[in-house]
DRENFI-200956 format. One record per residue (C-alpha): residue number from 0; residue in three letters; x, y, z. Coordinates in steps of 0.02 Angstrom, whole numbers, plus 32768, in hexadecimal, padded with zeros to 4 digits. Example, Ala and Ser with C-alpha at 12.3 -4.5 7.8 and 13.67 -1.06 7.14 Angstrom:
% residues 2
R   num   residuo      u      v      w
R     0       ALA   8267   7F1F   8186
R     1       SER   82AC   7FCB   8165
END
This chain:
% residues 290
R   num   residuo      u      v      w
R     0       UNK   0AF8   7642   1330
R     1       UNK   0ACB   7629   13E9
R     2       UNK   0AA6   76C8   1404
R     3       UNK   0A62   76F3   1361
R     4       UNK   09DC   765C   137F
R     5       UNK   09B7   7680   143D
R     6       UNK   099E   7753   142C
R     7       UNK   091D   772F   13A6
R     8       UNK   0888   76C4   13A9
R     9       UNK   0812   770E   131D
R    10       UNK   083C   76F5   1269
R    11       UNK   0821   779D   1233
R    12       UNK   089F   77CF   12B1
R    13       UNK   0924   7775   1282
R    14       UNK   0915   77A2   11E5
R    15       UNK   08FA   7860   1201
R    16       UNK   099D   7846   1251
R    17       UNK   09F7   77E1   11EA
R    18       UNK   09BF   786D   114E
R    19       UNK   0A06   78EB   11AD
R    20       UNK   0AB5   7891   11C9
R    21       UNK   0ABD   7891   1100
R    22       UNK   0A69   77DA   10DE
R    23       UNK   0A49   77FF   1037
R    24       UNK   097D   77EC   0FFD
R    25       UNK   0988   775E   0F9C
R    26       UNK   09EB   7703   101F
R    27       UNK   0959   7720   108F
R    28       UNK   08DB   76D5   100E
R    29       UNK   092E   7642   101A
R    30       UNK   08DF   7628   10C3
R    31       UNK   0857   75A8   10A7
R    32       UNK   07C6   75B0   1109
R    33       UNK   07DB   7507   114D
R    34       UNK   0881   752E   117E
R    35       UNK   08A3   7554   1238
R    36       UNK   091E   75EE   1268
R    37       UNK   098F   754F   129E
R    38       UNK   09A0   7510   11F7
R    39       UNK   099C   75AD   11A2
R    40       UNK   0A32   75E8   1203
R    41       UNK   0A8D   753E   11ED
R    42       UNK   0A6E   7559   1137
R    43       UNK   0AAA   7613   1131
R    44       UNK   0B45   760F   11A7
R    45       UNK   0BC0   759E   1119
R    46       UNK   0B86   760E   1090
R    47       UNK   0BBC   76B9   10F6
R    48       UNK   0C69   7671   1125
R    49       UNK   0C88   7666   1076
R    50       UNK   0CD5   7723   1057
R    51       UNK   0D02   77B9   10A7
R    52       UNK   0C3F   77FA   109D
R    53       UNK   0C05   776D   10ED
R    54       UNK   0C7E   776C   117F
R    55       UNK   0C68   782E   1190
R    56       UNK   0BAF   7805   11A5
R    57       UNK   0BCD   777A   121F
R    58       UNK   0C3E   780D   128A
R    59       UNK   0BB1   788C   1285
R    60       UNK   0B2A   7828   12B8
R    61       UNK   0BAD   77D8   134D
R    62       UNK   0BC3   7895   136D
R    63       UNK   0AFC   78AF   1384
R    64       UNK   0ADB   7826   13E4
R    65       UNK   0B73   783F   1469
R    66       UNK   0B1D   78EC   1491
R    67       UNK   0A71   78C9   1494
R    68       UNK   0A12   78BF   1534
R    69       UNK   095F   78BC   1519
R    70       UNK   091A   7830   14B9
R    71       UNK   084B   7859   1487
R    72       UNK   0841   77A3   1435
R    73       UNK   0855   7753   14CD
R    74       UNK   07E3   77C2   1547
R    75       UNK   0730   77AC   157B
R    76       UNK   0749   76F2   154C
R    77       UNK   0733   7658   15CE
R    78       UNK   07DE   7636   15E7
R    79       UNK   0822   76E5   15DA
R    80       UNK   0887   76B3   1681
R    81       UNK   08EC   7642   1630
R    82       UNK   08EE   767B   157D
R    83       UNK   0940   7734   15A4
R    84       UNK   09C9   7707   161C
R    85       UNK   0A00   7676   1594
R    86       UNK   0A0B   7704   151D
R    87       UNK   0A72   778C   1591
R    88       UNK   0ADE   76FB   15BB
R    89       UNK   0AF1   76C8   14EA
R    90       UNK   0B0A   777B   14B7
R    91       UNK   0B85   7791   1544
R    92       UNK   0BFA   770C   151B
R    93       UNK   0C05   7778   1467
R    94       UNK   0C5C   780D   14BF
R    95       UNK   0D00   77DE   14EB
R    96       UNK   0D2B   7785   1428
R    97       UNK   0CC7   7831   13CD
R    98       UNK   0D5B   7883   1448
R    99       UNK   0DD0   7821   1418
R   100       UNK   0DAC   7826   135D
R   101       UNK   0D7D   78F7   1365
R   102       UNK   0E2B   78FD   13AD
R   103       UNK   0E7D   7896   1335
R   104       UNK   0E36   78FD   1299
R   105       UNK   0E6D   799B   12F3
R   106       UNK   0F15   796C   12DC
R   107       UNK   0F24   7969   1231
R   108       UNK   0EBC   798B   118D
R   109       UNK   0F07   78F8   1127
R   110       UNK   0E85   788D   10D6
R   111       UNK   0EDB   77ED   111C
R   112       UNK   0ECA   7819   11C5
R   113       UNK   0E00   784A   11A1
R   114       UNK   0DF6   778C   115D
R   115       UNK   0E5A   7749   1202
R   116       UNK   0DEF   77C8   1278
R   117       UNK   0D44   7787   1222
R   118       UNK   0D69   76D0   122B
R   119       UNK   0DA3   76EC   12D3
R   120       UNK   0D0D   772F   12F5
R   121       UNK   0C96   76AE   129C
R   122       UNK   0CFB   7618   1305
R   123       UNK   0CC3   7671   139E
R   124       UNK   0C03   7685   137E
R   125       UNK   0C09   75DA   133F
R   126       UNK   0C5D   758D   13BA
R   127       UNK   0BBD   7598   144B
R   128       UNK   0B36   755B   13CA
R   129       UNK   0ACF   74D2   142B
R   130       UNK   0AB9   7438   13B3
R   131       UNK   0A5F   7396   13D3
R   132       UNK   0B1B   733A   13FB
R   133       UNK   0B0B   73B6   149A
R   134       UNK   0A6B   7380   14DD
R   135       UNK   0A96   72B8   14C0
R   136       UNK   0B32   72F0   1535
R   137       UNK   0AC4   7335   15B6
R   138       UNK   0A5A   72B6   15B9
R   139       UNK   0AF5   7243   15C1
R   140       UNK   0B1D   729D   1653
R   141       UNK   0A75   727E   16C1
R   142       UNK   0A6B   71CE   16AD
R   143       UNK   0AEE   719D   1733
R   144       UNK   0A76   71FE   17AF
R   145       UNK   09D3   7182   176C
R   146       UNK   0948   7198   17D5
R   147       UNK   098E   7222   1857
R   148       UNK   0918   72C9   187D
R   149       UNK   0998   7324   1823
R   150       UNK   09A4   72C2   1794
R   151       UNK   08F1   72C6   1762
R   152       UNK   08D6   7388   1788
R   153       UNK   0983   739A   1714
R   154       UNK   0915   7321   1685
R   155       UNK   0887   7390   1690
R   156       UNK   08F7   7438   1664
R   157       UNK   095D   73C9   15DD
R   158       UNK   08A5   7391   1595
R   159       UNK   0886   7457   1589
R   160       UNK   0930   747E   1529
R   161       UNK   08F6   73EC   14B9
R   162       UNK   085B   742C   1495
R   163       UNK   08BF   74F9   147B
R   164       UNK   093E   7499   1407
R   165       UNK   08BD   7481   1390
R   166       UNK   087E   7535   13A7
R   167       UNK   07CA   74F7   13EC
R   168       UNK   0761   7549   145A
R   169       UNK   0799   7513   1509
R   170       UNK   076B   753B   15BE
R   171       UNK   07F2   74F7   165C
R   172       UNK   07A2   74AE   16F3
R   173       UNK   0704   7513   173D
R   174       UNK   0687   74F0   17CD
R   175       UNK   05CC   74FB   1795
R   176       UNK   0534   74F8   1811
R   177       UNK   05A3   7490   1893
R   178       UNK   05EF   741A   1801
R   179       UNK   06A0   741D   17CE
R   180       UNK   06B0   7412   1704
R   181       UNK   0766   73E6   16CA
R   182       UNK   0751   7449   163B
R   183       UNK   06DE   7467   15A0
R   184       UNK   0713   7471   14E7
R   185       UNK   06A0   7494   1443
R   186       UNK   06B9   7435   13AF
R   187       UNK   0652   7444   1311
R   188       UNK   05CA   74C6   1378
R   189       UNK   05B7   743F   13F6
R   190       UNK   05F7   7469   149D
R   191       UNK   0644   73D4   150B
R   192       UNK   0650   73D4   15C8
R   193       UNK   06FB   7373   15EE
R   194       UNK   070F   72E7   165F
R   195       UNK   07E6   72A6   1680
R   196       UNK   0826   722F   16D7
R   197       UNK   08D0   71E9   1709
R   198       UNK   08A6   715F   174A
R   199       UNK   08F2   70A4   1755
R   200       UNK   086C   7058   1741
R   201       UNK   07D7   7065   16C1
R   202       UNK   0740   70D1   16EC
R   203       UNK   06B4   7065   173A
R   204       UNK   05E4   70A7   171E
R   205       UNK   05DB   7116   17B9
R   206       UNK   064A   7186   1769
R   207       UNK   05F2   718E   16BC
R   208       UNK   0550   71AD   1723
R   209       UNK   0595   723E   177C
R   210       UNK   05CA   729A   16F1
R   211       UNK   0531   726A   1688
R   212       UNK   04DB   72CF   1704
R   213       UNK   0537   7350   16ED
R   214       UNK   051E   736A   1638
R   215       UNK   0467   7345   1644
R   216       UNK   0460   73DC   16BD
R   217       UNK   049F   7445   1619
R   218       UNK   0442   7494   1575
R   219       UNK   0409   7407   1510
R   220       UNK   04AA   7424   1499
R   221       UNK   0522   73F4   1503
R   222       UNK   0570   7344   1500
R   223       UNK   0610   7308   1559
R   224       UNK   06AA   72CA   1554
R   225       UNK   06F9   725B   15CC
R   226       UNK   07B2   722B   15B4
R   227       UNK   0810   71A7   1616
R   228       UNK   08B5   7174   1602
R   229       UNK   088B   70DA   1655
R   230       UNK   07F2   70B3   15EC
R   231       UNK   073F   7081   1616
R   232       UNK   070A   6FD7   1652
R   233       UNK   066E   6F78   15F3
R   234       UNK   05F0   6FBD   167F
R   235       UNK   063A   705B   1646
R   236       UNK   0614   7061   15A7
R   237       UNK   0557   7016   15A6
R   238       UNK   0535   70A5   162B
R   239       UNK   056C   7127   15BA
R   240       UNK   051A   70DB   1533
R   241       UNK   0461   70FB   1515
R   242       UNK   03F3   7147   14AC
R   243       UNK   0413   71F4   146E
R   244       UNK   04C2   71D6   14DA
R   245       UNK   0500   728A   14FB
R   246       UNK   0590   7237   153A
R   247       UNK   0657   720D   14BB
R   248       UNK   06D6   719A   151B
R   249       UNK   0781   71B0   14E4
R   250       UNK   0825   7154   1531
R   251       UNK   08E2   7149   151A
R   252       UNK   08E4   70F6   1487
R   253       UNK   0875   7187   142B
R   254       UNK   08FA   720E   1477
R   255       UNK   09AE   7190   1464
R   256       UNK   0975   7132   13AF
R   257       UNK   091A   71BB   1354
R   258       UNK   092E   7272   13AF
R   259       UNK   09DF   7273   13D1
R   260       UNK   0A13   721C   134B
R   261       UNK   09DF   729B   12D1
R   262       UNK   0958   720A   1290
R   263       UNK   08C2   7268   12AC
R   264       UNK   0896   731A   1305
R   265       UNK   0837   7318   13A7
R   266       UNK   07A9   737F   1357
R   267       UNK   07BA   72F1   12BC
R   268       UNK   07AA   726F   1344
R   269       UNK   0718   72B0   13B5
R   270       UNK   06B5   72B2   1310
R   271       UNK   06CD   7204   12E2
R   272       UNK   06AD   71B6   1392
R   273       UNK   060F   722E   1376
R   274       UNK   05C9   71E4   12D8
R   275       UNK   05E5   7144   1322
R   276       UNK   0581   7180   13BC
R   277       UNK   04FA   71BE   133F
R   278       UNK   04F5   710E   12D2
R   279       UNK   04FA   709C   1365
R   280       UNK   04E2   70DC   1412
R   281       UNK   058E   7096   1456
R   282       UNK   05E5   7137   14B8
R   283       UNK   067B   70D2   1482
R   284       UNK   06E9   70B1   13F3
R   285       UNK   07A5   706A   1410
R   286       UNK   0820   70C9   139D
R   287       UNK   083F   701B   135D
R   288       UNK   0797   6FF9   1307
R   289       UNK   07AF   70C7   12AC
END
């Protein structure tokens, strides 16, 4: 699933692909539009396990993906850097089990050892499939180092894997007239210039007006979004806020009590710190006044 979800980032793609590996058509039109590949996948995976077909399926498209090198979807895009070598890397953990599994069925034509080969298979793929539990363990992982160099430029890449988990548009770190930018992301058709920080202590106003500069240097679209684990203190907050703020504050609690809890999406919970932007002019909503 890894692999299948990282080689394809189009919708028509995927599921040019998947009707090739015998994903039958009214299968396929059970992909709502407002489902994402993620959940469509999720959805599709228990239902091909189910029989022979379905597990013959799972090995063909494992077989594809272990010998493919070029990957159109992801080129000519912002991050191609990043997004291509993740998918090499995917595809080439498939080798070695389609190997294993091609070997397996050589052996013998007995039905019973097609099922074994096929599940064997289907454990494999399924077995490097990034989930949400993954990311709480990574971020888990940084908070011993709170507040280092090396921390915060590992927060800003975990941000970006965030924002890929739930298949938005996202750009990694980039220098701009002079001006690092952690990051931008585009939610809803509005395009966010990202701000982290992994800090100990909350973010003071000279920070906010930094970056407020920085997205009032942009198109008149673009907002931001500054996230800090540590927070934002009141001065904070009233500097971000003004009229027409183009400015979201997010903080641990929106990523630890809603994101990574599987309580709300991040896209979900940009939106409603948003409309709370839009009906009050605070930059700020805690996660425990949602």
């Amino acid at each position: 699933m890894d692999a299948l979800l990282k080689a394809f980032w189009f919708r028509p793609s995927l599921r040019f692909f998947l009707q090739q590996h015998g994903i039958a058509e009214k299968t396929l039109a059970c992909w709502h539009p407002d489902q994402s590949k993620r959940q469509y996948i999720e959805w599709l995976w228990p239902r091909l396990v189910r029989d022979d077909r379905g597990n013959q399926a799972i090995l063909a498209m494992a077989r594809s993906l272990a010998e493919m090198n070029d990957f159109p979807d992801l080129e000519r895009r912002e991050d191609t850097v990043i997004r291509v070598p993740e998918a090499k890397l995917a595809a080439g953990r498939l080798r070695e089990p389609v190997q294993k599994v091609d070997a397996a069925l050589g052996e013998s034509e007995q039905a019973q050892q097609r099922r074994q080969a096929a599940q064997q298979s289907r454990v494999q793929v399924a077995s490097t499939q990034p989930s949400i539990g993954k990311l709480q363990k990574e971020l888990d992982g940084l908070i011993p180092d709170l507040g280092t160099q090396e921390a915060g430029y590992a927060f800003e890449k975990w941000f970006y894997d965030l924002a890929v988990f739930y298949e938005l548009y996202a750009r990694p770190g980039y220098k701009t007239g002079g001006r690092q930018i952690d990051g931008a992301v585009t939610i809803e058709s509005t395009t966010y210039l990202v701000e982290t920080r992994f800090t100990r202590e909350p973010i003071g106003s000279p920070d906010i007006d930094v970056f407020m500069a920085k997205i009032e240097s942009k198109a008149d679209n673009t907002m931001g979004l500054f996230v800090s684990i540590a927070g934002f203190n009141e001065g904070a907050v009233q500097a971000a806020s003004k009229a027409k703020t183009p400015m979201l504050l997010l903080d641990h609690s929106h990523l630890m009590n809603l994101i990574l809890r599987g309580v709300m999406t991040l896209p979900d919970v940009v939106a409603r710190v948003k409309r709370h932007a839009s009906q009050t002019g605070s930059a700020f909503l805690p996660a425990s006044e949602f």
